[in-house]
N, C-alpha and C positions, 0 to 999 in steps of 0.2 A: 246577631246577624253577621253572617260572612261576605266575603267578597261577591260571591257567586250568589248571593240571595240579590243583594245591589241590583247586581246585572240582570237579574232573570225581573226583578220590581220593574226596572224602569222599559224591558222592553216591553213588559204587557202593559204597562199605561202608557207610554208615549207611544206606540203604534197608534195608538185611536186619537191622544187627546193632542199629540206634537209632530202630524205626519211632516213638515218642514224641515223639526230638526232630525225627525230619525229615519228618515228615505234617506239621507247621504250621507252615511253611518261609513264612509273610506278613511275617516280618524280612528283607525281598528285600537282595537285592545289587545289584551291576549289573554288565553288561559292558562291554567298552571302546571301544563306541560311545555310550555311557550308555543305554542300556534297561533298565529293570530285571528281575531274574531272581527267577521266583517256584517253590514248588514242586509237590507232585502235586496241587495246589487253588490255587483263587483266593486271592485276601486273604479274601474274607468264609467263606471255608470250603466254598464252592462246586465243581461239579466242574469241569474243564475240557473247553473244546469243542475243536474238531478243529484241529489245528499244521499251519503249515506248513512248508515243508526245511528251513526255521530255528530247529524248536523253538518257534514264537512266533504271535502270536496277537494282533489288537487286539482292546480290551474296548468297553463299548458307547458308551462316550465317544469311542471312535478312536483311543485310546492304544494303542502297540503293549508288547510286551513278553513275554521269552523264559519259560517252563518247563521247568523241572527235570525229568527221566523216569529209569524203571529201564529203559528200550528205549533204542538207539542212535537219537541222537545222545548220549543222556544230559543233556546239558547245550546251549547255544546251539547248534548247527549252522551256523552262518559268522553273518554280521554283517549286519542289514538297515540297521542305519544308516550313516551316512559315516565313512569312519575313514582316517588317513593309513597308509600300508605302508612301510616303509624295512627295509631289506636282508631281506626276505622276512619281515619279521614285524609284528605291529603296533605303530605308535607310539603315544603313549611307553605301554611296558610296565609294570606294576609293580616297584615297588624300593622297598629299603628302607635305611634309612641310618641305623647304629647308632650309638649315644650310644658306645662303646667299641669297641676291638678284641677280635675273641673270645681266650678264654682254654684253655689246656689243656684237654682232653675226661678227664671226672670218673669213669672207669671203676667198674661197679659202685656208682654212685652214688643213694640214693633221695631223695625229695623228699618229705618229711613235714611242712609246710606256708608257706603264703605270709599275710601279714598286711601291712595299714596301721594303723599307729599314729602320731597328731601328726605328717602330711607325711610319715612314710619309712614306706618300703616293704622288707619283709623275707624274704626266701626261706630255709627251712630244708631241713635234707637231714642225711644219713648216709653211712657210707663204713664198711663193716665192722663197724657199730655205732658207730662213733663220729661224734657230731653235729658241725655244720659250719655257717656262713648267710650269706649275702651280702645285705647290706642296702645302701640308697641314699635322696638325697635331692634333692633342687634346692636351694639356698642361692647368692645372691651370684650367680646368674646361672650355676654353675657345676654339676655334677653328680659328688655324693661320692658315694662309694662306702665299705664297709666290710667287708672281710672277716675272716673266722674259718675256720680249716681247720682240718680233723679232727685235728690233729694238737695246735690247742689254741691257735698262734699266729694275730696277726692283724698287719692292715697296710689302710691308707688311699687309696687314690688321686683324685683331682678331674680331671673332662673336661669340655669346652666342647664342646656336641653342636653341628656345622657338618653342612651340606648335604655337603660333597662330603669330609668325613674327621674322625675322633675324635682332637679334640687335648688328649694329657696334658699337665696342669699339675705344677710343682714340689709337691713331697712338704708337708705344712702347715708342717712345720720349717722350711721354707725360704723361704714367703709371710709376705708385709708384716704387719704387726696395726694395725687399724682402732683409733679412739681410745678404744673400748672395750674394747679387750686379746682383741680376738675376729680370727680367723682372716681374712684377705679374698682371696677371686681375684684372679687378674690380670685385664688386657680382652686380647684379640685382637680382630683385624679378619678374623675370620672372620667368613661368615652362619651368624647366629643360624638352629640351625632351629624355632624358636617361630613366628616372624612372617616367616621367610625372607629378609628386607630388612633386619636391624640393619646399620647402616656400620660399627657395631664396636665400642664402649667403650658400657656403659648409663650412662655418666655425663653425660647430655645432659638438657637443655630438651626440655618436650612444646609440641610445636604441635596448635593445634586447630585439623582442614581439615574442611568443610564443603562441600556439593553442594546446590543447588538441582533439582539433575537427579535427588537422590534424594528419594523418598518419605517419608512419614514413617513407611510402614511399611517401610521400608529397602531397599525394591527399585528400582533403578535406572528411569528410563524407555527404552523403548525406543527413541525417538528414537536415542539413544547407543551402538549395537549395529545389529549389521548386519541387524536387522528390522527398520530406522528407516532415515533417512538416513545415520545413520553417523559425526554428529558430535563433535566432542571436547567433554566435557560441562567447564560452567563450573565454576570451581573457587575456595574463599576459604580464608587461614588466618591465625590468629594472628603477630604481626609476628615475626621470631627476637630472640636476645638483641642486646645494644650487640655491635659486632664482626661482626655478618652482611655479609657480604661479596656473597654470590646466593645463589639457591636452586635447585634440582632436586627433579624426581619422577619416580618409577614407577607404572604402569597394571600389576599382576601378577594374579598369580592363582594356587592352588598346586591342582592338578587329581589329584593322588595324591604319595605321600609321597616325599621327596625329591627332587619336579619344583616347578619354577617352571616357568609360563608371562610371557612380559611383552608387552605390547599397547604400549604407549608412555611415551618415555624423553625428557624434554625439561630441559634446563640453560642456562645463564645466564641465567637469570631474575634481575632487575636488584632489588638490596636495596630498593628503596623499592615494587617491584611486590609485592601481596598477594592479589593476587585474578586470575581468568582468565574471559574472554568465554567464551560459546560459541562453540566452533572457533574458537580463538584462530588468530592469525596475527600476525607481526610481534611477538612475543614472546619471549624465548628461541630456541637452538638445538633442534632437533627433534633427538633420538640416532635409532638404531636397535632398532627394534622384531625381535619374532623370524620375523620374516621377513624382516629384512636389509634394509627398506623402514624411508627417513627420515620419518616421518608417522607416524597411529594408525593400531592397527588395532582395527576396531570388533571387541568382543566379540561369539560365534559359536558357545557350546558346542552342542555334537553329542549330541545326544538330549533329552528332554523332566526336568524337574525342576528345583531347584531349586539354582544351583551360586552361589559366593561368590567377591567379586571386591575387591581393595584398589586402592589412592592413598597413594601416601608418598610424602611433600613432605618435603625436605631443606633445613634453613639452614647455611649453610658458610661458613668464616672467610677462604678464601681462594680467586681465583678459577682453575678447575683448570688444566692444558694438558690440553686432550683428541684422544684419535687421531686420526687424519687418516682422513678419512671419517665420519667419528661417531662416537660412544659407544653400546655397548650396555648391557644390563641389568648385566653381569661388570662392564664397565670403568667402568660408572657410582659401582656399590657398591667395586671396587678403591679408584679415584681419589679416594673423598672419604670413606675409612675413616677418615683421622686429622686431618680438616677438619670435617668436622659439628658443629657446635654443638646443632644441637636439630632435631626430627623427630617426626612424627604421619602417623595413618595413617586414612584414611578405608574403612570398613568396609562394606559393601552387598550387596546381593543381586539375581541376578537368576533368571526361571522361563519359560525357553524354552516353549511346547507342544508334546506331542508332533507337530501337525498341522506345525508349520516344519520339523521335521527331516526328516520323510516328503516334505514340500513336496521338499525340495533332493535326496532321492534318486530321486524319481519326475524332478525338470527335469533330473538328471542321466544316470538310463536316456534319455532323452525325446532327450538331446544325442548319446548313444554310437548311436542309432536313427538318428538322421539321417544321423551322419556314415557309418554302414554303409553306407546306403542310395544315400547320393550316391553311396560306392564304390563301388558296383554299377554305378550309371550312367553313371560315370565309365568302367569296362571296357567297359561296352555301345557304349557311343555314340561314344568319342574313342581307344580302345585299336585 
């Protein structure tokens, strides 16, 4: 079950069985063209005007955006903005990426309640009358766990939540003690999925990077995105420690859970360089962006709102060997998991209109028109 299966379940039963909570449906969602999904009313409680095959509707600003209905389509009806398709479905889907592997299914099991007390979070339950709870926390960069089974026994475990798998750490018996006679993690060079970019151990130096390109109220200029020119925006940061050898960064972006997007990936940046022109050149190696293209790629999200974009500058002890043809986003954070010395992360925002997005679907029908069109003439006249 996808995202869109989710959404389409809960509007056909809660219409009927939750009209409460689902008549003031102005906590929108969005689809995955980014429009957002509102439901049998506006935001301000209004009713709505007449859809079209897509369920959607622009408001009087020109913003477009889909409603929720008890009538087919129910929910969006295809997709008015731009969206990539890959093996018959859309890209990237929703996913999700658990702190753990799941566990045994708790037959018979009830769930008599959940609390946060001091950072942990506690689930309680029953099993034939007898109580049970799984509780957890973050510490140390790690994620404990704590269980109690109904039967009265308990037991420990600690995982390091990564993008692409849940890796168990040794039992506490078995980890180091800090100089305070307290419990410590290990590091892996997995990605951290907090900030999606750790190289791998938090036992680093912070650098502080900085943008001229950003605002002070933290949104990027456009210039730096593909409603501008497109350029690589300037960039400064804090020197690394003694020992920095170069530096590298990533241009990413995390567009739903467990995806990275990366826009540009450039290295050997020369230890004595701390700062970058606009559209740099002659600076560093350029890696590979995700598109498989050595250069940037200007930011472009797809539909209107307001989406969040990073910069993480790497200072590194030693200089890497990188693949032949470049380095991507993977090989970047591989190669210099157990070389980083210190790293910071430039944080901003940027707010598409809905009027660009519309813009590039409308010059896109506008392109699919022509090219029919020649086709035709091209039969008529030379076939």
């Amino acid at each position: 079950m996808n995202g869109e299966d989710i959404v389409v379940e809960v509007t056909t039963t809660t219409t009927t069985r939750l009209p409460s909570i689902w008549k003031p449906l102005s906590a929108k969602g969005y689809a995955l063209d980014g429009f957002p999904i509102y439901g049998e009313t506006e935001a301000d409680g209004s009713p709505v005007g007449e859809l079209d095959e897509f369920n959607g509707q622009f408001d009087k600003d020109g913003n477009y955006h889909y409603h929720a209905t008890k009538t087919y389509p129910y929910i969006n009806g295809g997709m008015r903005g731009e969206v990539t398709v890959r093996s018959g479905q859309i890209d990237p889907q929703p996913r999700d990426s658990p702190v753990r592997p799941p566990g045994e299914p708790l037959r018979g099991a009830t769930i008599t309640n959940f609390v946060r007390k001091d950072g942990r979070y506690q689930l309680d339950y029953s099993v034939a009358g007898k109580k049970a709870s799984i509780s957890y926390a973050v510490k140390n960069g790690n994620v404990e766990f704590d269980y109690k089974d109904p039967n009265g026994k308990t037991r420990t475990e600690s995982y390091r939540w990564s993008v692409d798998r849940a890796e168990i750490l040794p039992d506490a018996a078995d980890r180091p003690e800090d100089t305070n006679g307290e419990t410590v993690g290990q590091t892996t060079s997995a990605i951290d999925n907090n900030d999606h970019q750790s190289s791998g151990s938090n036992m680093v130096a912070s650098l502080a990077v900085t943008s001229s390109a950003v605002e002070s109220t933290g949104e990027i200029q456009s210039d730096f995105t593909c409603d501008g020119s497109g350029d690589t925006p300037p960039l400064s940061w804090s020197p690394g420690p003694d020992g920095t050898v170069c530096y590298a960064l990533n241009f990413w972006h995390v567009p739903g859970p467990g995806d990275v997007k990366s826009y540009w990936v450039l290295y050997d940046i020369p230890a004595d360089v701390t700062s970058l022109p606009r559209n740099v050149n002659g600076i560093g190696k350029s890696g590979l962006n995700d598109k498989d293209r050595s250069d940037y790629d200007p930011i472009c999200s797809r539909g209107p709102g307001t989406k969040e974009y990073n910069i993480t500058v790497y200072a590194l002890s030693q200089q890497p060997q990188w693949p032949d043809g470049g380095a991507n986003r993977d090989d970047l954070l591989n190669t210099i998991a157990d070389i980083t010395v210190a790293e910071g992360t430039l944080t901003f925002q940027y707010t598409r209109s809905g009027n660009s997005t519309w813009l590039l679907v409308l010059a896109s029908g506008a392109m699919i028109t022509i090219i029919a069109y020649l086709s035709v003439l091209r039969r008529k006249y030379f076939s």
